[in-house]
N, C-alpha and C positions, 0 to 999 in steps of 0.2 A: 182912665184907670191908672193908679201911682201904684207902684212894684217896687218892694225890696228887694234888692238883689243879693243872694249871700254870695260870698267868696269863691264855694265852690262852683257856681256860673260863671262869675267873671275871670274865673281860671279854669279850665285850658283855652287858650286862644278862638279858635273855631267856634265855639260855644257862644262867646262873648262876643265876636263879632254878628254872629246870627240874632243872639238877643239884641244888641243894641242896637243892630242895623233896621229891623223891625220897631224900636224905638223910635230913632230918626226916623223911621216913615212915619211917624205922627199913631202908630197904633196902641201906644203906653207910654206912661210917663215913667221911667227908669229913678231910681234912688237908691241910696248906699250909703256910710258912715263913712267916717274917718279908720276906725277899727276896720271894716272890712276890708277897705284896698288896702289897708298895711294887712292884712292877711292873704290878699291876692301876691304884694309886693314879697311876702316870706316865700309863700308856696314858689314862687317864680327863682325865686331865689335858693332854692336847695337843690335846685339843677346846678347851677354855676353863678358866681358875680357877674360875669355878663350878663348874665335873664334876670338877676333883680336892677340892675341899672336899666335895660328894657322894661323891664314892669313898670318901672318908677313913670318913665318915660309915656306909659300905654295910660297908665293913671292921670296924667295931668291931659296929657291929649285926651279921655275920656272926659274928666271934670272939666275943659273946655269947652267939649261938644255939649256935654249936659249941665248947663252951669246951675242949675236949681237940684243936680241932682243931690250935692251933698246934703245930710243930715245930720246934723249934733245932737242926739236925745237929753242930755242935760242942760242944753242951750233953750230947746225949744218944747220940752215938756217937764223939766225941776231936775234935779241932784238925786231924788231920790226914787227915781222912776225903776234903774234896776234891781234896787231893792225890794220893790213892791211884788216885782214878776215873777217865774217859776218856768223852768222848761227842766226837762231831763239831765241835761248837760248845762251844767249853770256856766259854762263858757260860751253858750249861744246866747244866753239872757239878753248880750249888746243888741242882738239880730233883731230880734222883736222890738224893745226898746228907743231902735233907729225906726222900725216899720211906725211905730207907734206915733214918734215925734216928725214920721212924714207922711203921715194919714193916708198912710197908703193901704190898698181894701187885699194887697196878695202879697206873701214872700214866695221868691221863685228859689227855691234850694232845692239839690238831691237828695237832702238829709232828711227824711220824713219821720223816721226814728226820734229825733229830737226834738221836735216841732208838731207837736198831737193838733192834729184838730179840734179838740175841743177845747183847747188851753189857749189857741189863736180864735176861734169865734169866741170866747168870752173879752174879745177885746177888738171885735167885730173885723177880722184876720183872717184870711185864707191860705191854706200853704196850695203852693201848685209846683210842681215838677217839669224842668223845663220841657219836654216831650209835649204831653199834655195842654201846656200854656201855649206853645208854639201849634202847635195841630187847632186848637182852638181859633187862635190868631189867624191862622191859614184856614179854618172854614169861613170865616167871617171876609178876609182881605186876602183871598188867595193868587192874586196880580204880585201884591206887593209884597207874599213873605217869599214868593219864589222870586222876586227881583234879587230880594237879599241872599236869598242861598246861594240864588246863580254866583253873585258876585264876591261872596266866601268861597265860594267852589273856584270861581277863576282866581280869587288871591292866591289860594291851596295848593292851585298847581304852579301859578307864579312863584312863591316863594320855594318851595317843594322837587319842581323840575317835573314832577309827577302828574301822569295824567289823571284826573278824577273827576268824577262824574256826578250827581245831584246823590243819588241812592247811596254809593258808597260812600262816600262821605258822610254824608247823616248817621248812616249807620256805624260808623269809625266813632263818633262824637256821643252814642248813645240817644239819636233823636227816631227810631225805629220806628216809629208808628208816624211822624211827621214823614217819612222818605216815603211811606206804604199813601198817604194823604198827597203829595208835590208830584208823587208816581215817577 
């Protein structure tokens, strides 16, 4: 299964090492634009110059680990592919456009407001919400999504100093029904 990933997953931290560390276990194939990580690289960046030099940083160590993840929609489906399309928010138009040009069958965004279901199945597109996606993943491969959490959870406190545990954490990150499923 190939996944777009919008921006707002691959930013706040926690989030994106969950999703993609469930990638790297071979449970989905992860994808993204050029536009999107410069959108994770802003967000990261209106905290302080130091978190978009980090970001910059988290982006190329990600496009490493997934080197097929990049997508160019004007590269790999025409110039005039955003043109064609339609979503609520015609500054998401890229989002779909990049899903598009990487034949990917889910975008994982929190944004469901601008990503209608029936405007993503007319182009054989599913939105999923990382919660959802994740809890799904974990009924199917539940060794492997709780390996990943475990070890988001020990980064957490590593980095953090703080003790945290599987539940709270999820629940910190907004994966609430994934914490109620890992128990």
């Amino acid at each position: 299964m190939r996944v777009l990933i919008d921006a707002n997953v691959l930013y706040p931290t926690v989030l994106r090492e969950i999703v993609l560390g469930c990638a790297q276990a071979g449970l989905f194939e992860p994808r993204w634009s050029a536009r999107i990580a410069g959108e994770w690289i802003h967000a990261a960046g209106r905290l302080s110059p130091e978190q978009r030099v980090l970001a910059e940083g988290e982006v190329a160590l990600a496009e490493a680990r997934f080197p097929r993840a990049r997508v160019d929609a004007r590269v790999e489906v025409g110039q005039g592919i955003e043109e064609r399309l339609w979503l609520p928010d015609p500054g998401d138009v890229h989002v779909l456009a990049a899903a598009i040009a990487g034949h990917c069958d889910a975008i994982l965004t929190m944004n469901a407001r601008d990503f209608p279901r029936d405007v993503l199945a007319a182009e054989g597109i599913e939105r999923r919400d990382p919660d959802g996606f994740l809890c799904d993943l974990a009924l199917r491969s539940g060794a492997a999504v709780a390996a990943v959490v475990d070890a988001a959870v020990a980064e957490a406190a590593r980095l953090s100093g703080e003790g945290w545990d599987r539940r709270r954490l999820l629940r910190k990150v907004g994966l609430h029904r994934l914490a109620r499923v890992l128990g």
